[in-house]
N, C-alpha and C positions, 0 to 999 in steps of 0.2 A: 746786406740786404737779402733778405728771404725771396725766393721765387716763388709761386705757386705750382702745383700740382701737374698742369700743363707741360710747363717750363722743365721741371723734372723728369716728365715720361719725354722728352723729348732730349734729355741728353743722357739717359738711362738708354733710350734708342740710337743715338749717335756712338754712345762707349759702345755699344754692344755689336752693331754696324761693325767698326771698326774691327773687333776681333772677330767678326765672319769672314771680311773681306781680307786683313792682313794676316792673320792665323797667328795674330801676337798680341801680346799687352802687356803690361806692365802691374804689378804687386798695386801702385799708388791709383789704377785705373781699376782694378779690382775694388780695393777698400772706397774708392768712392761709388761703385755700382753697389757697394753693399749699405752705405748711409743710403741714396736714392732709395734702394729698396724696402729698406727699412721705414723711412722718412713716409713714403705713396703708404705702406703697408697699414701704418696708425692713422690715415687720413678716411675720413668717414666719406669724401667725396667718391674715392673710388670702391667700385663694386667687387662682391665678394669673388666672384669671376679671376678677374683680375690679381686679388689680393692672391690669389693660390697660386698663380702664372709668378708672383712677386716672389713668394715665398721659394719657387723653385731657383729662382733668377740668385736670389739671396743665397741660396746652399752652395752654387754655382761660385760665386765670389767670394765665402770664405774659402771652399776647396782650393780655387784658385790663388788667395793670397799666401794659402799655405803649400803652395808644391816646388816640387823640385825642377818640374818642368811645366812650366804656363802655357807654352805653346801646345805640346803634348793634352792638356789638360785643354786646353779649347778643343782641339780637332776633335779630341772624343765628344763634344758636345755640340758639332755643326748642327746636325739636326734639330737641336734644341732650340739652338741659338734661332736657327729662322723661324722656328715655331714661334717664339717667344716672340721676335720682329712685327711677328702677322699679327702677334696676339696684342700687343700694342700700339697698334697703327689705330 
């Protein structure tokens, strides 16, 4: 069953929560941030605003599924990450 758009930005917000608050994740929470992002991205409901915010969130998840250190690779992006948070709320 497909979610909608809503449904989406709201566990796109809960993975990304998570690796604020635990300063970890995992390759398989990665590549599902990167379908989300992708997914909202081609969706005409959300605004161009947003789609840019997606785009960065996107670059963010394949870096991540490809490193050697994931944790390493959040903490350089706290900052982002809350940005991203706010900009999604």
């Amino acid at each position: 069953m497909a979610i909608n758009h809503e449904h989406q930005l709201t566990v796109l917000k809960d993975i990304l929560s998570e690796h604020q608050l635990d300063r970890s994740g995992t390759v398989a929470e990665c590549e599902q941030i990167e379908r989300l992002a992708k997914s909202l991205m081609a969706n005409d409901a959300i605004h161009s605003e947003l789609k840019q915010t997606l785009s960065h969130i996107y670059t963010y998840s394949q870096t991540g599924k490809n490193t050697t250190d994931l944790s390493s690779h959040i903490d350089q992006h706290e900052q982002q990450l809350a940005e991203w948070m706010n900009q999604l709320t």
